[in-house]
C-alpha positions as CSV (number, residue, x, y, z in Angstrom):
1,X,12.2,-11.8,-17.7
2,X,10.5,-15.1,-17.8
3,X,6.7,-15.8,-17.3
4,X,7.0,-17.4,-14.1
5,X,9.0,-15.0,-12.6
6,X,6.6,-12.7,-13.7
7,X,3.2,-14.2,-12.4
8,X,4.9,-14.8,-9.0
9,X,6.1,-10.9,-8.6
10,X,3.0,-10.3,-9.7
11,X,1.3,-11.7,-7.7
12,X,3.4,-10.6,-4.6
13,X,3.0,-7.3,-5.4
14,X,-0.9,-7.7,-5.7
15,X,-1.2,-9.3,-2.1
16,X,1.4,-7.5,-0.2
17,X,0.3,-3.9,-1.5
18,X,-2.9,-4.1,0.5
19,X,-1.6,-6.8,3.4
20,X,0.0,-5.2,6.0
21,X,3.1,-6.8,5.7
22,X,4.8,-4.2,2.7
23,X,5.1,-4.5,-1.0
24,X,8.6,-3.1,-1.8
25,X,10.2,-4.9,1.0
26,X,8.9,-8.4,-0.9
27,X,9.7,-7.1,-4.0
28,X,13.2,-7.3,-2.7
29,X,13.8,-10.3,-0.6
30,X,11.8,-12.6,-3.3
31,X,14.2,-12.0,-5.9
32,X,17.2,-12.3,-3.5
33,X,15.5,-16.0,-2.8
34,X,15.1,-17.2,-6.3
35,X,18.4,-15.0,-7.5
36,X,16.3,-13.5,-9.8
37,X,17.7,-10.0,-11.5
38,X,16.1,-6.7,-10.7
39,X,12.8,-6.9,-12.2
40,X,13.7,-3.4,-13.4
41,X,11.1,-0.4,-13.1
42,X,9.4,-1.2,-16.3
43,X,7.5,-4.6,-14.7
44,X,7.6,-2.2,-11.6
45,X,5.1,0.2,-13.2
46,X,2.9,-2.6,-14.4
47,X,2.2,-4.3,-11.5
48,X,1.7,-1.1,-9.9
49,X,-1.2,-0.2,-12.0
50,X,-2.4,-3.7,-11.4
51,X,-2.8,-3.1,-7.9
52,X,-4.6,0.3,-8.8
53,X,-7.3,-1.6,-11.2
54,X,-7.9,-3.7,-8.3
55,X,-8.6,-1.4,-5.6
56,X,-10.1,0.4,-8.4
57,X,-13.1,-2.4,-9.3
58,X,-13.5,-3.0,-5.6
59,X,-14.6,0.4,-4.6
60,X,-15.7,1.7,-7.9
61,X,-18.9,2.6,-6.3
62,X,-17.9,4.8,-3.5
63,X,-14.8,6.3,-5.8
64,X,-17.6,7.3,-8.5
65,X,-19.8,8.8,-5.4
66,X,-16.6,11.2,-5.1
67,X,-16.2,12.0,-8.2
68,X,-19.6,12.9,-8.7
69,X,-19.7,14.7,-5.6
70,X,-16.2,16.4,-5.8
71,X,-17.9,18.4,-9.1
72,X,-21.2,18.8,-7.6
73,X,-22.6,21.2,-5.1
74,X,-25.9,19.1,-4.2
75,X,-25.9,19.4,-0.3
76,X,-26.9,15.8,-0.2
77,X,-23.5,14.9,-2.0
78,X,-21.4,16.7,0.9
79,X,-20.1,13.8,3.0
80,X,-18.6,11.9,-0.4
81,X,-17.4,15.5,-1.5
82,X,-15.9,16.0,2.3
83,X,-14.0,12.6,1.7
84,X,-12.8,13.4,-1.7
85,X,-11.1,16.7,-0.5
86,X,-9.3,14.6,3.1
87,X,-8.1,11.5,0.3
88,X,-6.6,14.9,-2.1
89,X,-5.2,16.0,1.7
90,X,-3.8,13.3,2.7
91,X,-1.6,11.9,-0.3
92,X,0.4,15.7,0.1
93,X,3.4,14.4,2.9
94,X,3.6,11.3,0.9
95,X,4.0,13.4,-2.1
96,X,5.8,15.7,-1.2
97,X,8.5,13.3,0.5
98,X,8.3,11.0,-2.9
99,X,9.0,14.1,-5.0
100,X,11.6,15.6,-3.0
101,X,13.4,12.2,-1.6
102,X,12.6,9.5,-4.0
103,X,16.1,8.8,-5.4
104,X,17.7,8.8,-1.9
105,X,15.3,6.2,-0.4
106,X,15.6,3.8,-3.7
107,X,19.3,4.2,-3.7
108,X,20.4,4.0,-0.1
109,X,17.3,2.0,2.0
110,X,17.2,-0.8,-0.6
111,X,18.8,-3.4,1.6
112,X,17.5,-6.3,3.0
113,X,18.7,-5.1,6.4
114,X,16.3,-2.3,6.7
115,X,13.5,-4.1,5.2
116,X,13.5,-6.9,8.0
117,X,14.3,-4.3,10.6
118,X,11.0,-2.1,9.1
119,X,8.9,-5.2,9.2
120,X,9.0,-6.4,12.4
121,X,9.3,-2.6,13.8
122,X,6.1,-1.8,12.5
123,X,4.9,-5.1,12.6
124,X,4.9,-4.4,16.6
125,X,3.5,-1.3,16.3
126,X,0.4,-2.4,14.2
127,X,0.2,-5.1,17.0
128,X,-0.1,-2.3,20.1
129,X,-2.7,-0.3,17.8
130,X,-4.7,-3.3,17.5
131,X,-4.8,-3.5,21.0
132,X,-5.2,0.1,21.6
133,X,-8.2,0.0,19.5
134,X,-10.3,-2.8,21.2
135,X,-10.1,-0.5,24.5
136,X,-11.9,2.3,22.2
137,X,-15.2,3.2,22.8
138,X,-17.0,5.1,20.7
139,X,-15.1,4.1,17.3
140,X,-15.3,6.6,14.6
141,X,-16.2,5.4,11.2
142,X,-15.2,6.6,7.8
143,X,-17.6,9.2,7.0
144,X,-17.1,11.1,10.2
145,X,-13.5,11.1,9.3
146,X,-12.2,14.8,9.9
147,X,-8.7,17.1,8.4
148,X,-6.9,16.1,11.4
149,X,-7.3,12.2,11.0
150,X,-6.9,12.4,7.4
151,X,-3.7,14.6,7.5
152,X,-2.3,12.4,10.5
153,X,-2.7,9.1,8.7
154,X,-1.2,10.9,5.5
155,X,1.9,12.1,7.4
156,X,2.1,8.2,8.3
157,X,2.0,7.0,4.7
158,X,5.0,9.0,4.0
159,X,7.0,6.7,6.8
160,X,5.7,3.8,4.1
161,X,8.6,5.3,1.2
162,X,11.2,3.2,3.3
163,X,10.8,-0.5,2.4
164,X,9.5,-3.3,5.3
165,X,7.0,-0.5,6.6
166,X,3.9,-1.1,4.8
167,X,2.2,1.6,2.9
168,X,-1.2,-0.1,4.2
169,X,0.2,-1.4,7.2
170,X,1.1,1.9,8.3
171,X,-1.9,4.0,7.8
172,X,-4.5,1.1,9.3
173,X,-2.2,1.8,12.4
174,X,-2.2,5.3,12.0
175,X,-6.1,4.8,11.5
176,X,-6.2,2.5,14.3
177,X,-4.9,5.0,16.8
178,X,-7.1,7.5,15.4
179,X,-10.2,5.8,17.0
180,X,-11.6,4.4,14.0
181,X,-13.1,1.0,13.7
182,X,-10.8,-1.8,11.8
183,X,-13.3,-1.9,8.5
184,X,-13.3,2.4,8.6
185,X,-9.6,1.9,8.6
186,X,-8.5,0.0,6.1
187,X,-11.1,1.6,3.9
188,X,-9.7,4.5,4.3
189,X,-6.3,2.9,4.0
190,X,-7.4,1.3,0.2
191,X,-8.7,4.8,-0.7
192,X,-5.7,6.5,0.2
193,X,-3.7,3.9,-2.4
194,X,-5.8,5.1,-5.8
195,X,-4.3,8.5,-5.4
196,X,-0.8,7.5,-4.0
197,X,-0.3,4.5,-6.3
198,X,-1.1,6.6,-9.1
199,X,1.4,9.2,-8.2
200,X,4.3,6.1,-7.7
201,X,3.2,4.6,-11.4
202,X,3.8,8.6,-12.8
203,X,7.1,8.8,-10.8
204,X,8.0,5.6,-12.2
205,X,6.9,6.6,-16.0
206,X,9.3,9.5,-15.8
207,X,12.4,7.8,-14.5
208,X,11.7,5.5,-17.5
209,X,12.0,8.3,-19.3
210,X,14.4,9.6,-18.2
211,X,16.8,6.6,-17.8
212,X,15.4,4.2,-20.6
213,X,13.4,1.0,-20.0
214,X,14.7,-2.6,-20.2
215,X,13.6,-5.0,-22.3
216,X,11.3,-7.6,-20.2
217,X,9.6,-8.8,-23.1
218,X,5.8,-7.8,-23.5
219,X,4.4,-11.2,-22.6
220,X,5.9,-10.9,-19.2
221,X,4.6,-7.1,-18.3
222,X,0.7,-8.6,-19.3
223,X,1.7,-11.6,-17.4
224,X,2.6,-9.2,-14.5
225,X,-0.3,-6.8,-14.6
226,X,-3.1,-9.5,-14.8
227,X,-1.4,-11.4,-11.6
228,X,-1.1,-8.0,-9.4
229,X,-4.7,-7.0,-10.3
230,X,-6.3,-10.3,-9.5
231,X,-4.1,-10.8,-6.7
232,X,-4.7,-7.3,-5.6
233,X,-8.9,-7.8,-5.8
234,X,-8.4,-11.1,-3.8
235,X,-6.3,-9.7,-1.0
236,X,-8.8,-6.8,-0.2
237,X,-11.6,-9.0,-0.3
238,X,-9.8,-11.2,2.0
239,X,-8.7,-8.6,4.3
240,X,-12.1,-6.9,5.0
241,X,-13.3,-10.2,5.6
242,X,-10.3,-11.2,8.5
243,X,-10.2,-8.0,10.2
244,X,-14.3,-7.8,10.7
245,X,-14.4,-11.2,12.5
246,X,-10.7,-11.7,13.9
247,X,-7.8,-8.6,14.0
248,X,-4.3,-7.6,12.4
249,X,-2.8,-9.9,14.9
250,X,-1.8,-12.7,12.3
251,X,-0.2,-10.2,10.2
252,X,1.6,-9.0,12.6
253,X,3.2,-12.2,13.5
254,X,3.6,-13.0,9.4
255,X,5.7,-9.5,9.7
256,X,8.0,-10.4,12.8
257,X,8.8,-14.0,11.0
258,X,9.4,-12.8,7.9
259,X,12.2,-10.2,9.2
260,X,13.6,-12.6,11.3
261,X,14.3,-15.3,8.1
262,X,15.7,-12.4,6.1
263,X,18.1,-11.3,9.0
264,X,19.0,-15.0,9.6
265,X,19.3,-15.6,6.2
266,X,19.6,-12.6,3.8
267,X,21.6,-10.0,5.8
């Protein structure tokens, strides 16, 4: 694998993994554009824990307040503890999907059929949330977040296995229709990707193992890593910014383009 093609899948993993507009289904279709090989899991697993060091720095604050809390029974620690236990609840569906289905999804919804079909689907969907969430009064925000929510959204994330959906796409909706504000939503969205993007990279590490790893060349996994976390940290900076002043609304149309170029072109 070369250095550019490296910085640029990079850095389309480290945007799309918290844009709504889905990771794996660029992963694809950018490679299909430059007729670049399969990247191969390797640089897969790299970029992925780029994108976890970013959302990492960003909330290192409130994710140390839940570790400190999780181990502590300090009464004034209990709303970071509460959180810590819904995040733990609400990476079990995707897990237990991942675990149970993860071959089956990479091997048979790979296509760029499905990933058009997902982004503009659920581009549409995010769309009627938006709306659905301006008539809200009332908007809960993330510390009043409850097992119900968290399991809901969680059950959403699983959809997000199938490329074109959006992990973070999906479970801002899911948020969204769950009467939170935008900003308590994709917080809660970012969170939800430490634990789940960790369980992906671990998924990853033993298909490696168990199937070998290719040789991309050690310049082009740094390469890789460095772009996705930088990428990653400027895309949720970004996104909390848009959503606070505007909505999800150019995303959403982002999402609809995109799948239509890939049907007109890819399919």
């Amino acid at each position: 694998m070369g250095i550019l093609q490296a910085l640029v899948l990079g850095v389309v993993q480290g945007l799309t993994e918290f844009l709504p507009i889905s990771s794996s289904g660029h992963l694809i279709f950018v490679p299909k554009i430059f007729g670049w090989a399969d990247q191969g899991m390797g640089f897969d697993v790299m970029v992925h824990l780029g994108s976890l060091l970013a959302v990492i720095i960003y909330f290192r604050k409130k994710l140390w307040a839940m570790v400190r809390a999780f181990f502590s029974r300090k009464v004034e620690l209990k709303n970071d503890r509460k959180l810590a236990w819904l995040l733990i609840l609400s990476i079990i569906p995707a897990g237990i999907i991942g675990l149970l289905f993860n071959d089956q999804i990479e091997n048979s919804l790979r296509s760029s059929y499905v990933v058009a079909f997902g982004l503009i689907f659920w581009g549409v969907v995010l769309w009627v949330a938006d709306e659905y969430s301006k008539k809200q009064e009332n908007k809960k925000v993330l510390e009043k977040t409850n097992w119900k929510q968290a399991l809901f959204i969680g059950c959403a994330q699983a959809i997000a296995l199938i490329p074109g959906t959006s992990r973070s796409g999906i479970t801002m909706t899911a948020g969204l229709f769950s009467k939170f504000d935008k900003k308590s939503a994709a917080e809660f969205s970012f969170l939800m990707s430490v634990p789940i993007i960790a369980l992906a990279g671990m998924l990853k590490v033993l298909d490696m193992v168990k199937y070998g790893i290719e040789d991309i060349g050690i310049a082009a996994l740094i390469v890789g890593f460095l772009a996705s976390a930088v990428a990653g940290f400027i895309a949720i900076t970004g996104l909390m910014k848009i959503i606070q002043k505007y909505s999800f609304k150019p995303f959403v149309f982002y999402r609809i383009i995109v799948g239509i170029l890939i049907l007109i072109f890819l399919v």
